[in-house]
MARKE-735649 format. One line per 5 residues: number of its first residue (from 1); their letters; for each residue x, y, z of C-alpha. Coordinates in nm, 3 decimals. Example, Ala and Ser with C-alpha at 12.3 -4.5 7.8 and 13.67 -1.06 7.14 Angstrom:
REM MARKE-735649
1> AS> 1.230/-0.450/0.780  1.367/-0.106/0.714 .
REM end
This chain:
REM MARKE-735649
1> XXXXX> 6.781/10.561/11.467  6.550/10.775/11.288  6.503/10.935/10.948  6.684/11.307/11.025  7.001/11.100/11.186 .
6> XXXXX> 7.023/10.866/10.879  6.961/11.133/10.635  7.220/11.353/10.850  7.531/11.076/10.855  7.427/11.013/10.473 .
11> XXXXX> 7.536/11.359/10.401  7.830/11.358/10.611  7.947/11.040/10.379  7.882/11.203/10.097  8.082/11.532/10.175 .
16> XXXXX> 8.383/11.328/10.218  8.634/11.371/9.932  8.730/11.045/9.794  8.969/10.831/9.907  9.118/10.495/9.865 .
21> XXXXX> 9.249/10.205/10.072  9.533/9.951/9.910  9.555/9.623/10.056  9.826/9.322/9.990  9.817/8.991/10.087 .
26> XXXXX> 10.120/8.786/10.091  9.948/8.472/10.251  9.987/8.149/10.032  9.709/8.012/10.214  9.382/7.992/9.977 .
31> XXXXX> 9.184/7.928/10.292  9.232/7.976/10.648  9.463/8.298/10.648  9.513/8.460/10.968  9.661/8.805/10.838 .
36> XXXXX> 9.395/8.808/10.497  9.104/8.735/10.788  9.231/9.024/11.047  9.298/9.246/10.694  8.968/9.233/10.607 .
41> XXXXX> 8.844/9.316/10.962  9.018/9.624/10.926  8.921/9.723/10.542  8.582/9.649/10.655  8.578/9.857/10.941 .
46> XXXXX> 8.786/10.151/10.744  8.450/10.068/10.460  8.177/10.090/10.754  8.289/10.426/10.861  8.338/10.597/10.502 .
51> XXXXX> 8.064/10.438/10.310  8.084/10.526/9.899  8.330/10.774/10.022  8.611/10.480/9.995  8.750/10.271/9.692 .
56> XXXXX> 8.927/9.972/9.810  9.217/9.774/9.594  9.382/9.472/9.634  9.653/9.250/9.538  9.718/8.905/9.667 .
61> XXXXX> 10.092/8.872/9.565  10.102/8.483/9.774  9.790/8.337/9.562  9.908/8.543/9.231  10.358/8.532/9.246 .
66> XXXXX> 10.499/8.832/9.109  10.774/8.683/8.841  11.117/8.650/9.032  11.319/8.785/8.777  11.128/9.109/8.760 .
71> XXXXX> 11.330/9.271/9.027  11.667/9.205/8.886  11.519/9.341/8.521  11.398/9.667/8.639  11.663/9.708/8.890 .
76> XXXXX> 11.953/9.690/8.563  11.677/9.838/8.316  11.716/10.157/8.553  12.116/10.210/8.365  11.977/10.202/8.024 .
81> XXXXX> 11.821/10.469/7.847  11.469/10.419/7.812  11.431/10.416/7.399  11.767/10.095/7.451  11.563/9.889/7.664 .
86> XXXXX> 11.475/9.601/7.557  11.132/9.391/7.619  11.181/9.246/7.884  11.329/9.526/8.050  11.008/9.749/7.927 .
91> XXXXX> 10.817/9.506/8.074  10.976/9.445/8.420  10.948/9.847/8.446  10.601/9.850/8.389  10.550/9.616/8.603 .
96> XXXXX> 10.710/9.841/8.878  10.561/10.150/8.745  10.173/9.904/8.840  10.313/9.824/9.183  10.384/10.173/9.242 .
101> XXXXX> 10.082/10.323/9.137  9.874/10.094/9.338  10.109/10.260/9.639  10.142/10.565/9.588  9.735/10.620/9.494 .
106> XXXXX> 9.653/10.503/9.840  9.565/10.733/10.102  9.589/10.414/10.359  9.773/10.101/10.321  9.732/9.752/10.450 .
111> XXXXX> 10.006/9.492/10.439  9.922/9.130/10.538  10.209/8.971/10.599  10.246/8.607/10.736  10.610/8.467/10.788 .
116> XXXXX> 10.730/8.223/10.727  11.030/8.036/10.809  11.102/8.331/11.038  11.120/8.605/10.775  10.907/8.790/10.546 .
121> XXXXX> 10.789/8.533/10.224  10.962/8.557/9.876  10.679/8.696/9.718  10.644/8.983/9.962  11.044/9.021/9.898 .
126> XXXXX> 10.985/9.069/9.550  10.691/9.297/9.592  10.916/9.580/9.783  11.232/9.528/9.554  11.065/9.597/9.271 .
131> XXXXX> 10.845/9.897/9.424  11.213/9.989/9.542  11.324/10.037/9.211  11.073/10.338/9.075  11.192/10.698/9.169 .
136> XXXXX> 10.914/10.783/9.379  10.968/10.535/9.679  11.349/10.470/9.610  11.595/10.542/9.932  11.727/10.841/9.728 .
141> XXXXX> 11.344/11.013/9.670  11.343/11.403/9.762  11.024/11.313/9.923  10.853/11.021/10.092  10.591/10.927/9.925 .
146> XXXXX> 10.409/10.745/10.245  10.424/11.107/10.456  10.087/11.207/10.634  9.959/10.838/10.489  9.897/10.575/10.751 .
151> XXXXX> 10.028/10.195/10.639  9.917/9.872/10.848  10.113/9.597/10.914  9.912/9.319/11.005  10.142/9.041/11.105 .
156> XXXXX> 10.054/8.653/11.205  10.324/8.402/11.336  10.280/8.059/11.393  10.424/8.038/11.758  10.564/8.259/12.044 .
161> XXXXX> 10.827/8.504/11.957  10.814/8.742/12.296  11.023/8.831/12.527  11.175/8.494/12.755  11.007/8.250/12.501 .
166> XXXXX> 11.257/8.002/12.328  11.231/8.187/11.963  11.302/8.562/12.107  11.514/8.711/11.871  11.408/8.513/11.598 .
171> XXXXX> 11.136/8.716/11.386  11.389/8.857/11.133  11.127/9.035/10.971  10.924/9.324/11.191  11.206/9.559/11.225 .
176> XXXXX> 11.266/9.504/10.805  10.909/9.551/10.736  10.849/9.882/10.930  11.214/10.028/10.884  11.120/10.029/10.499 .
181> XXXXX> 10.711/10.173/10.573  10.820/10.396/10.762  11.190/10.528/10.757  11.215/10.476/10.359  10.865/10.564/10.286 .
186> XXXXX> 10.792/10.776/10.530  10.438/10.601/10.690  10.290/10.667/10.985  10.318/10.282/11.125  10.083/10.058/11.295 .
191> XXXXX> 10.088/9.693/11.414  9.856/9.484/11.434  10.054/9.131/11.555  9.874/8.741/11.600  10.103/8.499/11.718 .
196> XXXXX> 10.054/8.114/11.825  9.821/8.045/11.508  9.924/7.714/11.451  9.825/7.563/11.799  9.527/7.466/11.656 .
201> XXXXX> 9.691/7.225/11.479  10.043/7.165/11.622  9.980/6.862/11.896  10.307/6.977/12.083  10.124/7.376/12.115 .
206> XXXXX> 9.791/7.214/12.298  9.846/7.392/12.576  9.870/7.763/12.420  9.517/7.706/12.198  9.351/7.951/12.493 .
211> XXXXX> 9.564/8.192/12.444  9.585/8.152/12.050  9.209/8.203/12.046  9.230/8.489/12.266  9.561/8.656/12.075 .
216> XXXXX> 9.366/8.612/11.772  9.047/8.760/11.881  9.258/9.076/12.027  9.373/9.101/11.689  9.042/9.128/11.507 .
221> XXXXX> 8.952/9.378/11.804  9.277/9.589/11.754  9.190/9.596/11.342  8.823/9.704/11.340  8.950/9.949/11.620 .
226> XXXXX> 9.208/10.120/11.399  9.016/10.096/11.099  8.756/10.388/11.288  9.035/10.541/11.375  9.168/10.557/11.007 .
231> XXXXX> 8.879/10.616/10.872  8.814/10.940/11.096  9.170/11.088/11.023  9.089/11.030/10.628  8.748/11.235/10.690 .
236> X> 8.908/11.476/10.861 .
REM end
């Protein structure tokens, strides 16, 4: 490539306004997480594309719990006038109020989300129930505060949840996950889905590591795919 074309996409960069990406990890793996490896496929790609144009955030809820009572706290503190709450009401509101921010300042949104034990994990529970509870992404909000925003739900399970395989029926935590992105908050949805990621190491799942390496590797694709595609609506 030479000078005038570098010089020429440089400027293009730097005429984008800016714009941020959130990202959330829910993995309580501190190594060797499948949905923190295909997330950062896709913030990289999303980064590639935009250049200085792009702020990125993060919070890794799995590694760094949220407290459990917080939900409960703010969800009550929400009945009591603000100057009769007491500390650790304040504080379970503020907390919120962070969570929220982080949201709601986002102009695209990933969500890594590994289940576990066939449903969403407690600390990505807690993360929505307490974003739940401020005004701007509660079910009653006049408007959605996701709407025109894309969100990413990049999902790993450990085996085979498809159509004819003995656990159909049992991922009780998709439909939760994008019914709340996207009917709640009003995001325009997209999944990116690994499945089969413990045949590496599950003797009885030898026979699926091909196709684990391969599902995994059409994840990856799928992320840095969408994250051009992101990254050209944002420019837009």
């Amino acid at each position: 490539m030479n000078n005038a074309v570098l010089h020429n996409n440089q400027a293009v960069k730097e005429s984008i306004p800016m714009s941020t990406v959130f990202r959330l990890d829910a993995s309580i793996k501190p190594e060797g997480s499948v949905t923190r490896a295909v997330s950062e496929t896709l913030e990289n790609a999303i980064v590639a594309e935009l250049g200085d144009a792009v702020t990125t955030t993060s919070r890794s809820i799995g590694l760094n719990p949220l407290p459990s009572d917080a939900w409960a706290t703010a969800a009550f503190a929400g009945y009591v006038p603000a100057e009769q709450r007491n500390e650790q009401q304040n504080a379970a509101v503020a907390l919120a109020t962070e969570l929220a921010d982080e949201l709601a300042a986002a102009d695209a949104v990933i969500i890594a989300a590994p289940f576990y034990n066939w449903g969403v994990t407690q600390h990505l529970k807690t993360w929505f129930d307490l974003v739940l509870t401020d005004g701007r992404f509660g079910p009653g909000a006049e408007t959605k505060a996701g709407t025109g925003k894309s969100a990413f739900l990049v999902i790993a399970r450990g085996g085979g949840y498809g159509e004819g395989t003995p656990r159909y029926g049992w991922d009780h935590a998709s439909a939760w996950l994008k019914r709340v992105l996207q009917d709640v908050w009003g995001y325009e949805v997209t999944v990116i889905e690994a499945e089969l990621t413990l045949a590496e190491t599950t003797p009885a799942m030898a026979e699926l590591v091909d196709l684990a390496r391969k599902n995994l590797a059409d994840a990856h694709a799928a992320a840095e795919s969408h994250g051009k595609a992101v990254a050209a609506k944002i420019a837009a």
